[in-house]
C-alpha positions as a printed Julia matrix, in Angstrom:
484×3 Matrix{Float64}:
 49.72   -68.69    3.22
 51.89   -70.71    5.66
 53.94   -72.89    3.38
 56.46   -73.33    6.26
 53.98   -74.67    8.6
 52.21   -76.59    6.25
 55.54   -78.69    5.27
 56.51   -78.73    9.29
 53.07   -80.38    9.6
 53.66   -82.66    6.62
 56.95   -84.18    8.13
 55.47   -84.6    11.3
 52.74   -87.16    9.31
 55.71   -88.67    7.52
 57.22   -89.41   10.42
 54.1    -90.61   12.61
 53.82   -93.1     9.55
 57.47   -94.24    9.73
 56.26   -94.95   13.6
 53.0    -96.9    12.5
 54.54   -99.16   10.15
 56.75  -100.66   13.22
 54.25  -102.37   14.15
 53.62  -104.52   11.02
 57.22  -105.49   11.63
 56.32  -107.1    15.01
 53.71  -108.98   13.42
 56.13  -110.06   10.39
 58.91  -111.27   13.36
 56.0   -112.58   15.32
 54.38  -115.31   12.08
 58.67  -114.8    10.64
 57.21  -114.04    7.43
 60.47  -111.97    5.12
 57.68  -109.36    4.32
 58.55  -107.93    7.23
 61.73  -105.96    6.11
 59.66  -104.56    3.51
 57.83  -102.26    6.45
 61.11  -102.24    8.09
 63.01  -100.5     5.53
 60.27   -97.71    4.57
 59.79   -97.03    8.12
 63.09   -95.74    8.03
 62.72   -93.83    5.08
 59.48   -92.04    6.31
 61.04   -90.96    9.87
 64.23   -89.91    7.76
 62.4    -88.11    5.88
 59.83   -86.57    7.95
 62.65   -85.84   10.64
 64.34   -83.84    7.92
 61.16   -81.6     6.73
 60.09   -81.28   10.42
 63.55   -80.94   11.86
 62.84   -77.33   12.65
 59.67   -75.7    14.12
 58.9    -72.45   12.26
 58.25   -69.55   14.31
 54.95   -68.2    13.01
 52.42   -71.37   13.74
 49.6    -68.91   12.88
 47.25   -70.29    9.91
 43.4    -70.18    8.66
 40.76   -72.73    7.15
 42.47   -72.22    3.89
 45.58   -73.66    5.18
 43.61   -76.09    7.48
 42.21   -78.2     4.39
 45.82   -77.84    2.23
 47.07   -79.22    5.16
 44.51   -82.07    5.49
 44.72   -83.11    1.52
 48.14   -83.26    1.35
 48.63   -85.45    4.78
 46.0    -87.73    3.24
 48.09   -88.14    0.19
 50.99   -88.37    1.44
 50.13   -91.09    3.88
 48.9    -93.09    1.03
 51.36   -92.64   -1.16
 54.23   -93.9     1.28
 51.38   -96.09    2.95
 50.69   -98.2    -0.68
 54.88   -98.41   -0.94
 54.83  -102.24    1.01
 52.03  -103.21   -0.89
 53.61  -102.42   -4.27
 57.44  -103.29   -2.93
 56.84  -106.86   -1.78
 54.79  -107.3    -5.03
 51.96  -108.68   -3.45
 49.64  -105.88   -4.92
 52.21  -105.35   -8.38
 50.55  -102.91   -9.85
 51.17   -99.85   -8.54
 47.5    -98.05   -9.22
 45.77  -100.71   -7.39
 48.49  -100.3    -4.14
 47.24   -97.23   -4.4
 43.89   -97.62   -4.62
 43.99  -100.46   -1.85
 45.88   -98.33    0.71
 43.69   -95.0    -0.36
 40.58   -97.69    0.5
 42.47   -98.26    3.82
 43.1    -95.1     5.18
 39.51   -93.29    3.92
 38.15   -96.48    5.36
 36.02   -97.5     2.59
 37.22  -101.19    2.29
 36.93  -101.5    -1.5
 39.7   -103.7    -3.03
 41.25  -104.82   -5.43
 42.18  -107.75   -4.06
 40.63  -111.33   -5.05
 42.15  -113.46   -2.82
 43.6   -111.98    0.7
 43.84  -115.22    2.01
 47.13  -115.14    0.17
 48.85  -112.47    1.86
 51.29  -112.08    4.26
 50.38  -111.01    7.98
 51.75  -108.27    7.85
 50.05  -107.07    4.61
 46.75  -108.26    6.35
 47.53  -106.14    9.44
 48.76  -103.16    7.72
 45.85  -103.43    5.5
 43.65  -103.38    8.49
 45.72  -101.12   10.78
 45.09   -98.14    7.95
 41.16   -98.8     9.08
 41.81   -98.07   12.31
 44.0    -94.76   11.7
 42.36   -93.36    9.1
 38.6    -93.82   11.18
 39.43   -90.93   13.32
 41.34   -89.08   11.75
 45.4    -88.49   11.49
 44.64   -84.86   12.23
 42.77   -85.76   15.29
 46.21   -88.39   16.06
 48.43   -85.71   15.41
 46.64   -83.03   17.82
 46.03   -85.45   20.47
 50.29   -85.92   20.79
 51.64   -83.08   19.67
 51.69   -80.13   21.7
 50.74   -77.35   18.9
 49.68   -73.58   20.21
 47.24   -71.53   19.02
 43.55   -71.41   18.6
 44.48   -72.03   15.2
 44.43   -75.74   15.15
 40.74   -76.12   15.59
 41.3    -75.72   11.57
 42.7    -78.42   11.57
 40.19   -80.24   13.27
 37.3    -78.8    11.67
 38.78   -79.84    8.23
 39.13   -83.4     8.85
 36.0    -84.11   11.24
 33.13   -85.49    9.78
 29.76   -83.75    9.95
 28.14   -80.35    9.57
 29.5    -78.78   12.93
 32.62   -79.59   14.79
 32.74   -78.5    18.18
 35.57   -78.85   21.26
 34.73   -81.54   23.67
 37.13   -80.13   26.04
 37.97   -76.56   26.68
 41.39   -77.48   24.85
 41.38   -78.73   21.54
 44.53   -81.35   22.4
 42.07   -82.46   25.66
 39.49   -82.84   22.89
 41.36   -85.12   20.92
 43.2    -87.14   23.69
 39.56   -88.15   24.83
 38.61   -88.87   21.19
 41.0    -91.1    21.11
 40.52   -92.54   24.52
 37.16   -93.58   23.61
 38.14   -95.02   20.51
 40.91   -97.02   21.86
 39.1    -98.78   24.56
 36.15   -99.6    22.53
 38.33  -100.93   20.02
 40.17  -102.96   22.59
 36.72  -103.38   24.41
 35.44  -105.4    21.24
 39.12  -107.05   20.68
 38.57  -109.02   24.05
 34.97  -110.06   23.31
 35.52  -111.07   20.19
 38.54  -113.38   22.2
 36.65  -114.29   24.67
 34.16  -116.12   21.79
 36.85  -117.54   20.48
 38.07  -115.75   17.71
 41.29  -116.5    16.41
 43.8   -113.35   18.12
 44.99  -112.52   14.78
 41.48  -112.27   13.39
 40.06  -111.22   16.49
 42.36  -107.78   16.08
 42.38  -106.93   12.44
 38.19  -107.31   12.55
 38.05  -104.8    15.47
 40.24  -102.16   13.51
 38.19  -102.55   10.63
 34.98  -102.63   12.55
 36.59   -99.5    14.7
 36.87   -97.64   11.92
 34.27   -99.04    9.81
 36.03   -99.99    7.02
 35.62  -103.38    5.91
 39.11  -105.03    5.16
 39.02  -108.84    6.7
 41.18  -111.3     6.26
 38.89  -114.18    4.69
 37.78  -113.72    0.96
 34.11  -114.4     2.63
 34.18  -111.06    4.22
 32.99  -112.21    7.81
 30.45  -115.13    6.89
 32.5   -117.8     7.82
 32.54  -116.81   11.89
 30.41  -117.96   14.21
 26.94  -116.65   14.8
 27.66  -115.3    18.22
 31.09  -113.72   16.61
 28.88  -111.36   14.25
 26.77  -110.64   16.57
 29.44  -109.04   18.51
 30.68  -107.62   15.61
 27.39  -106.01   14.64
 26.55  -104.32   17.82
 30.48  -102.09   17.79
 29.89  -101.45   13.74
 26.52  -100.01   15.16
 28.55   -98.61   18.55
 30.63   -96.67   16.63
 28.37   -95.34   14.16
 26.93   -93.3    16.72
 28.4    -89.6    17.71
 31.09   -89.94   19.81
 29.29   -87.11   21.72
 26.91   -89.61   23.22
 29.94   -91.42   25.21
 31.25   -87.84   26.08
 28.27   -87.33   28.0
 28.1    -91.22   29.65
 31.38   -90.67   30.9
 29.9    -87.51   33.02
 26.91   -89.31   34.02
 24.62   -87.8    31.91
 22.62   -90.34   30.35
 19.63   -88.68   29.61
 21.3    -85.92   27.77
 23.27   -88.65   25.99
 20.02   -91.03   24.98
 17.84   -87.73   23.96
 20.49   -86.73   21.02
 18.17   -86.48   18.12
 20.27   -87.38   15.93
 21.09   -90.91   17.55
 17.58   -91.15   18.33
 17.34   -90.95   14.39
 19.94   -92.75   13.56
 18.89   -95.92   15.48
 15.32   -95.45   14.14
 16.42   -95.46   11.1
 18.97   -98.95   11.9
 15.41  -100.2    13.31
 13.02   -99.94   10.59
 15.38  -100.85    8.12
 15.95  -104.52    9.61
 12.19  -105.16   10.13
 11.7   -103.8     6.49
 14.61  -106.2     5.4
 13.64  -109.1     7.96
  9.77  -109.23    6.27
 11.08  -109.05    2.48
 13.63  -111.78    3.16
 10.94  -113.87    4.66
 10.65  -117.3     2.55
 14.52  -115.85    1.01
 15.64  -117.0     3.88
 13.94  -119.56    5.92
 15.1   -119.71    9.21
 13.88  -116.47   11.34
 17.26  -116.46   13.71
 19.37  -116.47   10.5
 17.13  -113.81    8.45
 17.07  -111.77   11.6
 20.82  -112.0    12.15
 21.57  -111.72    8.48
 19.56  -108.74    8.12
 20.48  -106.61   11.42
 24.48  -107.23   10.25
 24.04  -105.95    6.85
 21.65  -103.19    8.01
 24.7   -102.21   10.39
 27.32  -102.83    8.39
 26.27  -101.03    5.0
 24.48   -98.15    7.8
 27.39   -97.45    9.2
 29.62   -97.6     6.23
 31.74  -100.83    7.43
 31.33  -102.93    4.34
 31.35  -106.2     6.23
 29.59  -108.97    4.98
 27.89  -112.21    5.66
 25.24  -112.77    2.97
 25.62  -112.26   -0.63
 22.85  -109.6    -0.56
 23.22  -108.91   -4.11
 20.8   -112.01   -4.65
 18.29  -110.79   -1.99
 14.83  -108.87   -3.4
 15.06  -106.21   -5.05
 13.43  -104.25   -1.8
 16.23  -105.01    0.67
 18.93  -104.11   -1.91
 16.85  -100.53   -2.23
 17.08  -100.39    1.49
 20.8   -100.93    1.43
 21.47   -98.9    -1.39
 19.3    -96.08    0.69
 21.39   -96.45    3.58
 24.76   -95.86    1.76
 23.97   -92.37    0.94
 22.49   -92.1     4.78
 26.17   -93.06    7.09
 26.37   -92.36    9.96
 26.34   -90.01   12.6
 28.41   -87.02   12.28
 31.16   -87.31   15.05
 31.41   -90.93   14.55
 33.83   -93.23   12.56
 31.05   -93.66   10.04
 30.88   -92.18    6.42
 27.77   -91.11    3.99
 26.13   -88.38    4.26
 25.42   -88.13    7.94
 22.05   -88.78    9.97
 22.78   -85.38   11.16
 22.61   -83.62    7.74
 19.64   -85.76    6.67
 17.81   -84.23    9.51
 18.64   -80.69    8.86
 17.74   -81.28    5.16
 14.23   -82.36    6.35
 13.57   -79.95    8.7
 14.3    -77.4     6.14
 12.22   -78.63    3.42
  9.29   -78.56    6.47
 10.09   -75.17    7.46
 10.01   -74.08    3.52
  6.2    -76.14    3.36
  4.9    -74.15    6.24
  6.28   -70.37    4.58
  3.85   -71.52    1.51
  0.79   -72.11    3.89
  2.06   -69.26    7.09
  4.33   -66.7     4.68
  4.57   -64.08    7.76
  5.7    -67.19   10.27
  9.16   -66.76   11.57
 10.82   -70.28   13.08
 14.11   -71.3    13.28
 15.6    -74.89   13.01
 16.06   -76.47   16.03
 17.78   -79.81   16.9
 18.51   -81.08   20.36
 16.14   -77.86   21.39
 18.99   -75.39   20.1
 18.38   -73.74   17.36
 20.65   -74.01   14.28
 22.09   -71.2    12.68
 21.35   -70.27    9.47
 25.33   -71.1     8.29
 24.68   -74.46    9.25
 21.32   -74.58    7.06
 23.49   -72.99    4.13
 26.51   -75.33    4.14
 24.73   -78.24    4.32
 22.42   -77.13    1.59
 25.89   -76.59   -0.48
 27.3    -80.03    0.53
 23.65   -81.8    -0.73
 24.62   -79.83   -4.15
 28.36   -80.46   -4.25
 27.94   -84.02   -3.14
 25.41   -84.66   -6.19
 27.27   -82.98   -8.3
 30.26   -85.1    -7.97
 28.52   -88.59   -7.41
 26.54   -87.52  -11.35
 30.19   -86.29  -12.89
 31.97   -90.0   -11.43
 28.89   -91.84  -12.68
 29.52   -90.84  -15.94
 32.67   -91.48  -15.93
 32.78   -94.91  -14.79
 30.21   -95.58  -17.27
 33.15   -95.55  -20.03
 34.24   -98.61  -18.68
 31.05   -99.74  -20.16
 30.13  -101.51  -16.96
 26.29  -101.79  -16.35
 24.5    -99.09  -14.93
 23.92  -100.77  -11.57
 28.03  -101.58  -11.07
 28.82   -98.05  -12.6
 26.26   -96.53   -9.6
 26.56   -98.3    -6.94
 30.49   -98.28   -7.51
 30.48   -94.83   -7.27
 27.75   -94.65   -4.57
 30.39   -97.09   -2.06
 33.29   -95.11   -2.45
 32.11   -91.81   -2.37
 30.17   -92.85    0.85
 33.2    -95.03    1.95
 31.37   -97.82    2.21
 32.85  -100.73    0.51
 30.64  -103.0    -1.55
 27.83  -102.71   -3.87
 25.71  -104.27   -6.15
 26.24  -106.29   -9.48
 30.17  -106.21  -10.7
 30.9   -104.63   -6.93
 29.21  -106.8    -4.98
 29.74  -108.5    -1.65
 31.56  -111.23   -3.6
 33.33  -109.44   -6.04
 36.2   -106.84   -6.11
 37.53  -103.42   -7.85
 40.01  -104.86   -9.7
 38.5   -105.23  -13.26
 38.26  -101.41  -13.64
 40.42   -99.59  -15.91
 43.31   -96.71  -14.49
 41.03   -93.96  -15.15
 37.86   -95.17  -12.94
 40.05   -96.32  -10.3
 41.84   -92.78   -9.88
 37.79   -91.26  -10.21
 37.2    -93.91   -7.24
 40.0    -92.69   -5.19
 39.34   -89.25   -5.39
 35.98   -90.03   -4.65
 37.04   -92.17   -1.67
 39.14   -89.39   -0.26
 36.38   -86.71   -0.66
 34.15   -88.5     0.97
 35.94   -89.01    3.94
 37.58   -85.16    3.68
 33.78   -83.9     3.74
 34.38   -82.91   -0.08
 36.28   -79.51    0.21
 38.78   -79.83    1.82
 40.04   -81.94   -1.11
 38.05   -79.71   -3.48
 40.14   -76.49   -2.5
 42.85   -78.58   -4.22
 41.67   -77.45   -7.23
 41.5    -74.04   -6.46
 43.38   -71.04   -8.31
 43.27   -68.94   -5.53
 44.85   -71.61   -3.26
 48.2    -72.27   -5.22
 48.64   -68.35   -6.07
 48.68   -67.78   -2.3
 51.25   -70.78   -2.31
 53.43   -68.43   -5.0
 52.2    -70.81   -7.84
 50.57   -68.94  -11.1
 49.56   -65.69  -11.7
 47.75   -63.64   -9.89
């Protein structure tokens, strides 16, 4: 085990965070709210005391998958730990649990909070709030790479344990190229929707915090109504970039080398807007007579489709009063996400299509036993690893959302609050039904099912093991810790 460059890696998060929470600061001296000094002050801390655990390079920068996932766990944990520190500080969140669980909502971009009323904080809260959206939706990992000059072929570990998704390949023929075009795309959509959203007349303030959150589909406005309140031409806007960047960010790879077609015949995003599709005309029809006027059930529906699709948590309806059918369909599409190399959380549209190709390939050994055919997607066919791991992660995954049901359920919440709770934060999606809805908040829960929420929050986004590893022996004797 590396510890050294595990802790060098560490302090080089600290410190990007120290450099992050600048910015807050601008936007305190900008509205001259006090709050401001708050981010000032632990922005020195965290490049104090990142400079000091990063202050030296070690020499062997050599490490595996095992030390690829400690790596990625602690950074997450770290960043929210010093990343709740404002919230809890400036006692505008006092408690320090729900800081934690705010900022751990942030960051895993899940957009569940704790908060009734944001209208009540400061600017810089809201931005920071929001900002964590935006850094957390592709990854700190990716961030770090994309700056950093590290050597080896190691750090595709590092990659591969923070990407969403069953595969993770290189872009680029270097991994850093890889992740400086990542992040290229991501910035100028984001900054793409930031100057639409303007140009409709969205307040700048609003206009900025809604684009990180819809960038990194997390959820956090800055309006207790979610986004209901904007115009209709402002959610349209916002519901075509929550469904933008739900899609594989290998699609805009291949637009930016002119190759459309190759781009447009990725089964997966083929799927994945199928899906997006037939789950608004399902919606649209069982709304019809809900709601009355066809532009507004149409609009209504396609946001919500897109926003609970792609794991935003946006909202402009309070769909918990809808049919029964379209909260089914919602509930359905929580568990679904995204597509894998996206910003978007659940399960992945990818996975979901290797799961059912599987199950058909099993149907036609019962009728052919002697056939031999391979899993294919995109016309490549997928190797068997892939088939196994994502087999695992169907088991794992249902494992943990049964274990967290269960214990939520000692809160003696309803069974619809106690499932769906779990369902939107282990699928980093936000809101759910019943004591979770669209209009309501996390904050009634007791200390225990808010720490099962944030784990689950930050195993969904770490693809489960990488957090999961955590917890194993074999991990902390290689650290020196236990016996052997």
């Amino acid at each position: 085990m590396n510890r050294s460059f595990v802790g060098y890696i560490l302090g080089k998060i600290i410190r990007i965070e120290g450099f992050l929470m600048l910015l807050p600061c601008l936007v305190g001296l900008i509205y001259r709210e006090s709050d401001g000094w708050y981010f000032v002050i632990l922005s020195a801390i965290c490049l104090i005391i990142g400079t000091l655990i990063s202050r030296k390079k070690p020499e062997n920068t050599v490490f595996y998958l095992k030390e690829g996932c400690l790596i990625t766990s602690l950074s997450w944990l770290v960043l929210s730990f010093f990343g709740c520190l404002p919230f809890f500080i400036s006692r505008e969140i006092p408690r320090f649990e729900d800081a934690l669980f705010e900022t751990i909502s942030g960051f895993t971009t899940t957009g569940a909070s704790v908060v009734p009323r944001v209208e009540v904080l400061s600017h810089c809260t809201l931005f920071w709030r929001s900002f964590t959206h935006w850094v957390g939706g592709m990854g700190v990992l990716v961030f770090l790479l994309a700056i950093i000059p590290l050597n080896g072929g190691s750090n595709f570990n590092l990659m591969r344990a923070e990407s969403p998704g069953p595969t993770v390949g290189k872009l680029m023929p270097k991994l850093k190229s890889t992740a400086q075009l990542l992040y290229v795309i991501y910035l100028a959509l984001t900054l793409l929707e930031i100057v639409i959203l303007l140009i409709c007349r969205m307040p700048a303030f609003d206009a900025v915090t809604l684009s990180f959150g819809t960038a990194g589909t997390g959820g956090f406005g800055v309006r207790s109504d979610s986004v209901a309140s904007y115009t209709a031409l402002q959610q349209w806007v916002i519901t075509i970039f929550m469904l933008l960047f739900g899609v594989n960010f290998n699609m805009y790879y291949l637009f930016l080398f002119k190759e459309f077609k190759r781009g447009l015949a990725m089964e997966e995003v083929r799927t994945y807007f199928a899906i997006v599709l037939a789950a608004v005309v399902s919606i649209v029809i069982a709304n019809h007579g809900f709601i009355t006027s066809l532009s507004e059930n149409l609009r209504t529906s396609a946001f919500q489709v897109a926003s609970i699709m792609t794991t935003t948590g946006f909202a402009t309806a309070d769909f918990d009063v809808w049919p029964t059918f379209c909260k089914m369909v919602l509930v359905l599409l929580m568990f679904c996400g995204g597509c894998a190399g996206s910003t978007a959380g659940g399960l992945k549209v990818s996975r979901l299509v290797i799961g059912a190709k599987t199950v058909r390939k099993e149907l036609t050994g019962y009728i052919h036993p002697k056939s031999v055919k391979k899993i294919q997607m995109d016309q490549k066919p997928i190797e068997h690893e892939v088939v196994r791991s994502t087999n695992v992660y169907f088991l794992t995954f249902s494992t943990i959302f049964i274990i967290s049901t269960l214990l939520l359920s000692i809160d003696k919440e309803d069974i619809v609050t106690c499932f769906t709770a779990v369902a939107a934060t282990l699928n980093n999606v936000g809101p759910g039904l019943s004591m979770v809805g669209p209009t309501q908040n996390y904050a009634h829960f007791s200390v225990l099912s808010k720490i099962v929420m944030m784990f689950d929050m930050l195993a969904g986004r770490l693809e489960l093991f990488p957090l999961l590893i955590m917890f194993h022996k074999g991990l902390w004797q290689d650290l020196g810790i236990g016996k052997k």
